[in-house]
N, C-alpha and C positions, 0 to 999 in steps of 0.2 A: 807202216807198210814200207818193207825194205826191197827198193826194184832195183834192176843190172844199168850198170852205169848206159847201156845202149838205148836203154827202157826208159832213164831219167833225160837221155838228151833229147829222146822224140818229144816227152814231155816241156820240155825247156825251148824248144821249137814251136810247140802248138802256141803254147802261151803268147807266143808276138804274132800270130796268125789266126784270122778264122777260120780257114782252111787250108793243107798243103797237101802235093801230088806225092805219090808213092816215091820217087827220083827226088824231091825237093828236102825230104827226112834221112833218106838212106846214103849215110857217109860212102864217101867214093871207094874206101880200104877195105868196107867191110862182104863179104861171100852176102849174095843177094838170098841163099836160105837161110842164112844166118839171121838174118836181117828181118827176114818173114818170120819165122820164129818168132821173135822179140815182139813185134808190131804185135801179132796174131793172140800173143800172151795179154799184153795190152788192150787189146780188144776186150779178149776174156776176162779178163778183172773190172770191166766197163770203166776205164780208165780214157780210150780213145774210139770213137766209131766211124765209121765210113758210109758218106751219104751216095747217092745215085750216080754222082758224078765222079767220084771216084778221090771226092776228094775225102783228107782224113782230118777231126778235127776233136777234140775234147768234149767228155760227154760232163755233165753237170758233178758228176763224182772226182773226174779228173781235176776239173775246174778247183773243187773244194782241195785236194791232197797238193795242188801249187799253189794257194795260199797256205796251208798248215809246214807243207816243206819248203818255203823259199825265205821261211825266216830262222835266223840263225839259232841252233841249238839252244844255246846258253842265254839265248836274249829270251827264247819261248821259254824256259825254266822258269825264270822270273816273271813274267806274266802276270797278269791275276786270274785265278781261275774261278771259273763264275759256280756258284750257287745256290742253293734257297736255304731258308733258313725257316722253320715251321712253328710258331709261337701259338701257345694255345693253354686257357685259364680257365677252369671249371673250377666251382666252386672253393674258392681260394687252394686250389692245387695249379701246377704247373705241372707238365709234360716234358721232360727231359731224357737226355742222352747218354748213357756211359760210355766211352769210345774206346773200343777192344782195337784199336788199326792207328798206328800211326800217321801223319802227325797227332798230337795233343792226348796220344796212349794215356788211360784210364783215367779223361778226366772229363766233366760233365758239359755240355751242352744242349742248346736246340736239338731238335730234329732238323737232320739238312736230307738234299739233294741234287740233285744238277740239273741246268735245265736240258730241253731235249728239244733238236733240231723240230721243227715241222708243231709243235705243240704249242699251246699257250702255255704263260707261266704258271696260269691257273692249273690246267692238265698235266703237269710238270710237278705241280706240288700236290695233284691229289695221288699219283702215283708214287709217289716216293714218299708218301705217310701212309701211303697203304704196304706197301714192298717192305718198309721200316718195322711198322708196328701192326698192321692186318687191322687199321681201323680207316674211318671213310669221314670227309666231311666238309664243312660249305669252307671258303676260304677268300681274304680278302686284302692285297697289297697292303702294307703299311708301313713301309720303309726301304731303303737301300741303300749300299756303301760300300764303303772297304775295308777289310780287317788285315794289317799284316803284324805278323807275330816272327820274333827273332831268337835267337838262344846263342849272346856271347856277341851278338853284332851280326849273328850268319842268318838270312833269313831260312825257315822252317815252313812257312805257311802264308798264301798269299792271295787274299781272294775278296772276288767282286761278290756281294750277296745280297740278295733281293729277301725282305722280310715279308711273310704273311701268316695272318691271322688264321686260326681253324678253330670256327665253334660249329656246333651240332653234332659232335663227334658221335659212332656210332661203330659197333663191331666190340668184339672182345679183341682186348690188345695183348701181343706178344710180348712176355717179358724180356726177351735174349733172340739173339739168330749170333753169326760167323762175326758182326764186327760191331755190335754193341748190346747193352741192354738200355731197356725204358723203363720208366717209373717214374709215378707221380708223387708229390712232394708239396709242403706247405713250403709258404716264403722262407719261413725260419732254418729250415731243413735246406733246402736252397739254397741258401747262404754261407751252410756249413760245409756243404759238398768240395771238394776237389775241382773247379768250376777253369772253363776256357778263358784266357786274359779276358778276353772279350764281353765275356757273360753279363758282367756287372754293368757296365755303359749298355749292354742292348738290353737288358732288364728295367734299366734307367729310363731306355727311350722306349719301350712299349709302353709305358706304361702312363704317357702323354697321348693320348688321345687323335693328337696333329701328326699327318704324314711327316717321318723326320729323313736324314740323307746324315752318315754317319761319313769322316775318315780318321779311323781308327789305328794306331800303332805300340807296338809292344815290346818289350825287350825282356826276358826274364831268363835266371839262369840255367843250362843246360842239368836236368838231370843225372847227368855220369858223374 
């Protein structure tokens, strides 16, 4: 969300207060409908609200966009960005991923997803295996970590990911949609794939029984 720097200071004010007065926000220089404009926009975006008393103070959405904008650009890049990762073995097949989207273009992995504000991980990963592949089913934590993957020393890929289990799986599954295809595969076949650095250690650790915690890193060279 890209606001007017008049927009980002009322913002940057609330943040050190739990409430301020209409006079306490609006710069001495700026035209008072100028001023109402911008507030009023702010309102509208439910970025800031005004209680009974007149005073003005950040609503729960506002709150979230001064943590996401008050850390610096290039430091958020680098982050880890969080995950699922969706592991699931029927009848000596495996369930995997061709990735049509970069990072890691056309090569294979899990099913992932992301997780989603307000949901459990659980609800987070029945939806993103249903969205994935249009199939449904029970699911069960069994790992998590970090994977970062590099090309030439530059990172490309950086993420926190929670592992779970999907058995009972049910529905006809889609082969293809906009940013991968699915298909199921014996181990042998799996092995031969175009696979994500990664694949092979979290292959490794499903297949331990015990809750594992992975930190993972990779260097491999840039395909150009």
């Amino acid at each position: 969300m890209d606001l007017h720097h008049v927009q980002r200071d009322v913002i940057k004010k609330l943040v050190e207060t739990s409430g301020a007065r209409y006079s306490d926000l609006k710069p001495k220089t700026l035209e008072g409908n100028v001023f109402t404009y911008h507030l009023k926009s702010l309102i509208s975006q439910k970025l800031v609200q005004k209680d009974r008393d007149s005073l003005y103070s950040l609503t729960s959405e506002g709150k979230l966009y001064c943590i996401n904008s008050s850390q610096n650009k290039k430091f958020t890049l680098y982050q880890a960005h969080s995950i699922i990762l969706i592991y699931s073995l029927i009848d000596g097949l495996w369930l995997v991923r061709k990735r049509l989207v970069q990072p890691m273009f056309g090569k294979y992995g899990f099913i992932h997803g992301e997780p989603i504000a307000g949901k459990t991980i659980i609800e987070a990963a029945k939806y993103a295996l249903l969205r994935r592949t249009s199939l449904t089913a029970d699911f069960t934590v069994i790992g998590s970590g970090f994977i970062h993957i590099s090309e030439n020393n530059e990172t490309v890929s950086y993420v926190n990911f929670t592992m779970l289990l999907a058995v009972n799986l049910k529905g006809e599954m889609i082969e293809k949609d906009a940013h991968g295809e699915n298909k199921w595969v014996t181990y042998s076949e799996l092995m031969s794939l175009d696979l994500i650095p990664s694949m092979c250690d979290l292959i490794n650790a499903v297949k331990n029984s015990e809750m594992f915690f992975l930190d993972l890193s990779y260097d491999v060279e840039s395909s150009k």
